[in-house]
N, C-alpha and C positions, 0 to 999 in steps of 0.2 A: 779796936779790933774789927769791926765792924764795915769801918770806912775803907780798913785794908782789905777785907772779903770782897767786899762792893765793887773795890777795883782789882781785884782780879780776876772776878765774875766777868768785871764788863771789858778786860784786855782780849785780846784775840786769841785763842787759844794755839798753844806752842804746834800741836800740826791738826792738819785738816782735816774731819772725817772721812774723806773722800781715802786720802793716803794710810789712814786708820786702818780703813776695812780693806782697802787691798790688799795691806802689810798682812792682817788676820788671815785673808783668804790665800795667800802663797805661803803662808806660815802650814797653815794647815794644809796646803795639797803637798809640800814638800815631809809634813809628819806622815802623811801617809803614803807615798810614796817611800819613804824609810822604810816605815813599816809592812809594806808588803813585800820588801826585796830582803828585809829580813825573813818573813816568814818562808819565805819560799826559796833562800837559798841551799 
């Protein structure tokens, strides 16, 4: 169990931080953007 933590610790991880925190940051301006065209329709 161990050996198989160990390699997939050290495999590269499936996506980038870089693409991580963009995807979060247009996640969240498109949540609020919803949200404010809801509140003010």
């Amino acid at each position: 169990m161990n050996e198989l933590t160990d390699g997939v610790l050290a495999a590269e991880p499936a996506l980038p931080m870089d693409v991580v925190g963009w995807g979060t940051l247009v996640l969240a301006l498109i949540v609020t953007i919803v949200w404010l065209v809801y509140l003010y329709r």
